[in-house]
C-alpha positions as CSV (number, residue, x, y, z in Angstrom):
1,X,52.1,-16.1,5.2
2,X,50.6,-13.5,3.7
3,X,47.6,-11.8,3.5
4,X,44.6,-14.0,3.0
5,X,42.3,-11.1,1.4
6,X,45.2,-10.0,-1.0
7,X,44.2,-11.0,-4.9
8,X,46.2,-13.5,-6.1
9,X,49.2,-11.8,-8.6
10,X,48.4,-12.0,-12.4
11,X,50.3,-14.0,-14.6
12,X,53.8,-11.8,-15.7
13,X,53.6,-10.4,-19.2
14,X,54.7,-11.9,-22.5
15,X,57.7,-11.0,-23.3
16,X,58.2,-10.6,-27.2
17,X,61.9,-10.4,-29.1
18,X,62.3,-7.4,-30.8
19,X,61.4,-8.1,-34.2
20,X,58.5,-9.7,-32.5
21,X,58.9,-13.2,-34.4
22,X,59.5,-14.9,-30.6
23,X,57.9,-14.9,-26.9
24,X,59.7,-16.0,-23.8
25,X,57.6,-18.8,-21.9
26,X,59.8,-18.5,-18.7
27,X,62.4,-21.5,-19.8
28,X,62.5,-20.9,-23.9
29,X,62.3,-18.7,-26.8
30,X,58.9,-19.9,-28.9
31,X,57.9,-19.0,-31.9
32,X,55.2,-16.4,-32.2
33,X,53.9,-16.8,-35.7
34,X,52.5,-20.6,-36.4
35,X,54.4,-22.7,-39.3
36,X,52.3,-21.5,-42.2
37,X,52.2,-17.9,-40.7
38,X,48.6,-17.5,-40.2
39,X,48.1,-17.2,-36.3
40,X,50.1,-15.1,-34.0
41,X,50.5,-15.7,-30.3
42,X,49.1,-12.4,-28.7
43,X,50.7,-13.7,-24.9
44,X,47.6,-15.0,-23.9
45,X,45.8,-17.6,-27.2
46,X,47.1,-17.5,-30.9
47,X,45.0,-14.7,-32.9
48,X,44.6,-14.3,-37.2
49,X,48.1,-12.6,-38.3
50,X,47.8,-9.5,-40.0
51,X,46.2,-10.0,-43.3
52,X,48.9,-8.9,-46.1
53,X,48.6,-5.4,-47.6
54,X,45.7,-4.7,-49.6
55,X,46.0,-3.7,-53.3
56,X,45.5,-0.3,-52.9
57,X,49.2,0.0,-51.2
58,X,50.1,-2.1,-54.1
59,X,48.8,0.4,-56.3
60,X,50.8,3.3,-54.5
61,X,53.9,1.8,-54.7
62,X,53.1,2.0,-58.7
63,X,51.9,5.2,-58.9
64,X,54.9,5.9,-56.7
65,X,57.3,4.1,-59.4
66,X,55.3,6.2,-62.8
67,X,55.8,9.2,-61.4
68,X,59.6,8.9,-60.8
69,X,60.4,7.5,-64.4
70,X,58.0,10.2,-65.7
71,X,60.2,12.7,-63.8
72,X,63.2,11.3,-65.0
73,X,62.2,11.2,-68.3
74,X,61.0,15.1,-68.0
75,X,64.5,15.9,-66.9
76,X,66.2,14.1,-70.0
77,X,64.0,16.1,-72.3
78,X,64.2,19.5,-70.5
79,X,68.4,18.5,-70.4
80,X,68.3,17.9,-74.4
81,X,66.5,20.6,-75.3
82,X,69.1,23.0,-73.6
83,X,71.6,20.8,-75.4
84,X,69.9,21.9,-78.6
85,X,69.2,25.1,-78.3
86,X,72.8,26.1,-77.6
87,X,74.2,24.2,-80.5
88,X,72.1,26.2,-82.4
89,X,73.3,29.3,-81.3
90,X,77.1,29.0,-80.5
91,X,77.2,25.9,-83.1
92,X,79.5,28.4,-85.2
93,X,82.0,29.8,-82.2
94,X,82.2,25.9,-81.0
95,X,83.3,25.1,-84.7
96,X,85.8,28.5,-84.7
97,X,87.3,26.9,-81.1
98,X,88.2,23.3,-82.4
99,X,89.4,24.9,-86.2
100,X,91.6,26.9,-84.0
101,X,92.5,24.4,-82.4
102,X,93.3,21.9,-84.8
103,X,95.3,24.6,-87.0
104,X,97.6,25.3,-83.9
105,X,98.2,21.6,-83.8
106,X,99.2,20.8,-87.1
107,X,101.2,24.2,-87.2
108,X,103.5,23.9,-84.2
């Protein structure tokens, strides 16, 4: 036998799947999140889940979104302005290149 004074051992820990969706009762896998999703097993009773994200992470995710088109859009501007402004000024030795060019290919 053992000792009479010893406290009883405590019941073994829940033992959770990784993505946390299961618990082990000792013979099975069980569910961990109720049918509609709205109580979670804790090991011990079933607890409210996690209320979904608020707005405001909503909102970041937007803000997140406008900034990256406004950066892209930035960069296209920035790109076509250098398109411009060296078409204005080697416009003339582009055109010398291709009449060059073209005069060597209908000459040869």
């Amino acid at each position: 036998m053992g000792d009479p004074g010893a406290p009883a051992p405590g019941p073994a820990p829940t033992r959770f799947s990784a993505d946390g969706f299961w618990w082990w009762d000792g013979a099975q896998w069980r569910p961990a999140l109720s049918e509609d999703r709205l109580w979670r097993w804790n090991g011990q009773a079933w607890e409210p889940a996690r209320p979904a994200p608020s707005t405001a992470s909503r909102a970041g995710v937007g803000a997140a979104i406008g900034i990256t088109v406004v950066a892209f859009v930035g960069i296209l501007v920035l790109v076509s302005l250098v398109v411009v402004v060296i078409l204005l000024t080697m416009g003339n030795q582009i055109t010398n290149v291709f009449s060059n060019v073209v005069a060597a290919l209908n000459g040869g």
